[in-house]
N, C-alpha and C positions, 0 to 999 in steps of 0.2 A: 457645539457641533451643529451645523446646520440638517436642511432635512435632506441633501443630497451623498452626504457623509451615513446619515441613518438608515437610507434608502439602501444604499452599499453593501453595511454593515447587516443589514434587517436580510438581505438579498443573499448574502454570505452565509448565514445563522442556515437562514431555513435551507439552502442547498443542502449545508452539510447535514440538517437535523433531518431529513427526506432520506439522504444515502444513509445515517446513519439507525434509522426508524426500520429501512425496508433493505436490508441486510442484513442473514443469521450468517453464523460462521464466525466472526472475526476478522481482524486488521486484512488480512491477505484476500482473503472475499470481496471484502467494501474495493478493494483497485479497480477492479473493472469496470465497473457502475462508477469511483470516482474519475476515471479517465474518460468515459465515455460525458458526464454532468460537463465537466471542466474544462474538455477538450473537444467534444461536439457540440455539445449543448450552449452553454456557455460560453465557449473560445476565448475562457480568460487564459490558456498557456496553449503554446504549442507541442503537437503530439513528440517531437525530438527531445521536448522541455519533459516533457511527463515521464520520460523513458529516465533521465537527468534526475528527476526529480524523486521517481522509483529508488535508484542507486546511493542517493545521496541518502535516505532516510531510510533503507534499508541498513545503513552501516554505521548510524547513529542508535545511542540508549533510548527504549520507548518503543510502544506499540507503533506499527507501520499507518497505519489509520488514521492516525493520532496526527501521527509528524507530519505525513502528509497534507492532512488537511492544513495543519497551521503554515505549513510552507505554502500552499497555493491563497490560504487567507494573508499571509504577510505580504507575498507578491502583489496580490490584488488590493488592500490595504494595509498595510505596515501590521503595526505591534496589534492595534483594533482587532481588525481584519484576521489575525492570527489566533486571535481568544475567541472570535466568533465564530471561528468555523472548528477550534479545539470541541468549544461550549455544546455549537451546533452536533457534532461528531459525538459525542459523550453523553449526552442525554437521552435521547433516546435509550440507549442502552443501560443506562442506570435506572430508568422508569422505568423499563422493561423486566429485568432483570428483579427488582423491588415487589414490582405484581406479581411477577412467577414465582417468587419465595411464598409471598402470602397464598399466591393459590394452588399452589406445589405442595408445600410444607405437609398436608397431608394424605397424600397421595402417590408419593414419591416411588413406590413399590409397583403400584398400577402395573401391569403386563401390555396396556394400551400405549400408556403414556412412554414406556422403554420401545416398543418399536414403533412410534413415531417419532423419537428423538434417534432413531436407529437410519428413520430412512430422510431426515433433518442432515447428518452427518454426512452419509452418501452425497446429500447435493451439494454440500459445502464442497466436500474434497473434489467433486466438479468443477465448481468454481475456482478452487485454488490451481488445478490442474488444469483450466483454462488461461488462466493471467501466468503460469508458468510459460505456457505454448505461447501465449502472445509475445512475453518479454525474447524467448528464444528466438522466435520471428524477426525482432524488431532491433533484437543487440549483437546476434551472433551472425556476422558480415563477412566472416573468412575464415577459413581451415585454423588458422593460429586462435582464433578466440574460441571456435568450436574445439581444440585441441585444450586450452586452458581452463575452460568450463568444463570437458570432462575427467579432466586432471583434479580440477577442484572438487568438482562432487564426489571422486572415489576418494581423497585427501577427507573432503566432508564425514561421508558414509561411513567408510570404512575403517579409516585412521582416527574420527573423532578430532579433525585438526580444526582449533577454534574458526566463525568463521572471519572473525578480526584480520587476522593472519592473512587468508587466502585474500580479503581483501585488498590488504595493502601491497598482498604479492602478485594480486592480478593487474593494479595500478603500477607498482613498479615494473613489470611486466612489460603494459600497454606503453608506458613512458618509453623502454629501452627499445619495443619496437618502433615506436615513433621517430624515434635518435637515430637508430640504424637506419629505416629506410631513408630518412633524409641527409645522411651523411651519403649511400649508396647514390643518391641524386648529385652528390657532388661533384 
């Protein structure tokens, strides 16, 4: 491996090991900080690609975080590329997670330590509730997809219908409206 392969890879590690250090919450938190690292910062994908890239790894097994990252590390270097930004992604939060057991473990009850993990949570569900509004922003283009998206979420909510299912029935969906309106061009 030369040192411009290392450079790469070294440059990949720590992106992801930065978003994955300075992000509590979880997979759905880390999207915004990583679309903003990836996609402004960076400019290794484009912002349409990230949207792509959301959808595709949301509908795959594995944390969102996770896949994410090794899809924009594959893109940017292959198989390499994919373990360093997995690595990068993952560490932090195993290091982290490892200290707070040891310096948790006995203090677990604290009345401080529960309403700061109280108002830790409040800002996550922010952030998740933010990358909701942006995706919404970014994907929902017309009456028929804002009609299928809320079709899907009360099918979600309310019926408990896996969301495998709705996936595949939002793509064949999108398919059949694509077939129609270009048949309707005929």
């Amino acid at each position: 491996m030369n040192k411009t392969d290392r450079q790469e890879l070294s440059e990949i590690f720590i992106t992801f090991f930065k978003i994955g250090a300075f992000t509590i919450g979880g997979g759905y938190a880390m999207l915004p900080l990583i679309e903003k690292e990836v996609v402004d910062n960076k400019k290794w994908v484009q912002e349409e690609e990230m949207i792509d890239i959301f959808a595709i790894v949301q509908s795959v097994p594995g944390v969102i975080s996770i896949n994410t990252s090794m899809f924009v590390g594959y893109k940017k270097a292959k198989l390499k590329g994919a373990l360093c930004a997995a690595i990068g992604v993952i560490l932090p939060s195993f290091l982290i997670i490892l200290a707070i057991y040891y310096a948790l473990s006995g203090i677990k009850d604290n009345i401080y330590l529960q309403k700061a993990f109280e108002g830790v949570r409040a800002g996550v569900t922010a952030l998740i509730f933010l990358t909701a509004i942006k995706l919404t922003k970014k994907t929902i283009k017309s009456y028929i997809s804002a009609i299928i998206a809320v079709i899907a979420f009360i099918l979600m909510v309310f019926f408990e219908v896996h969301v495998i299912l709705l996936i595949v029935a939002g793509g064949i969906l999108g398919y059949i409206m694509y077939f129609a309106r270009k048949v309707k061009k005929l």
